[in-house]
N, C-alpha and C positions, 0 to 999 in steps of 0.2 A: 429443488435438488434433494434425492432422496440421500439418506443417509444411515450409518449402520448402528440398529440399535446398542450397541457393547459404547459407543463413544458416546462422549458427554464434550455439548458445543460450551463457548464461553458464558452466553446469552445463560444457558442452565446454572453453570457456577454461580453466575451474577446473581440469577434468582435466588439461589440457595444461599445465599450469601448475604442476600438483603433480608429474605424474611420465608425461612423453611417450611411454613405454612403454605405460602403462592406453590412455590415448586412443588409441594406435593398437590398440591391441587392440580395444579398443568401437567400433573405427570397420568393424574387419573380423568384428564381430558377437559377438566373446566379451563373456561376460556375468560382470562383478563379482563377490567374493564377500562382497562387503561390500553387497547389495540390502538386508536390514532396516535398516543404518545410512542409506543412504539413501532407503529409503521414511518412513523417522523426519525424516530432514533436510526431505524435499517436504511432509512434515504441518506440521513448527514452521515454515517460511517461510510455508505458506500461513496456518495459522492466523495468526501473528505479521502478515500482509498485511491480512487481515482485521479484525485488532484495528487497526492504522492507517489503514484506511478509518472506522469505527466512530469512530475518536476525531475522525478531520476532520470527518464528517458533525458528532458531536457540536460540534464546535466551531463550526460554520459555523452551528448552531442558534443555540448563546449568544450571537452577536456580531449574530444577527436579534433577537432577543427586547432583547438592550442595545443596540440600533435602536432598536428600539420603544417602550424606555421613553421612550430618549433623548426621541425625537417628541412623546410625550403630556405629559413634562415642558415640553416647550417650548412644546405647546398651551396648557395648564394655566397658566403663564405670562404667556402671549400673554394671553389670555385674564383671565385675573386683571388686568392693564395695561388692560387694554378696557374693563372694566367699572369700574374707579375714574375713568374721564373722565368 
């Protein structure tokens, strides 16, 4: 994904953060020698992002479906009161 030179990702704070040396070297194109640790690190956030999407979705299910009951009890209800007049 390309993106626009004027922004600064997280991934660069973090470098700059840990040791201002690295980052400026990755800025003038040297390349890490630690790339399997972080090709490992861009898997577990992504996955780990993924799993926290999955869990909202999931949850945004259950609070429709405990809507829904909510609703039909209170038909059911209604309903029941209606028909004893």
């Amino acid at each position: 994904m390309r993106r626009r030179d004027d922004m600064i990702s997280a991934s660069e704070i973090g470098t700059w953060c840990y040791c201002r040396k690295a980052w400026h070297l990755q800025q003038l194109g040297h390349t890490s020698a630690l790339t399997e640790e972080q090709r490992a690190g861009t898997h577990y956030h992504r996955t780990h992002f993924h799993n926290l999407r999955s869990a909202y979705r999931q949850r945004n299910a259950a609070r429709i479906v405990m809507i829904a009951c909510l609703v039909s009890l209170i038909m059911i209800a209604i309903a029941g009161l209606w028909s004893n007049q």
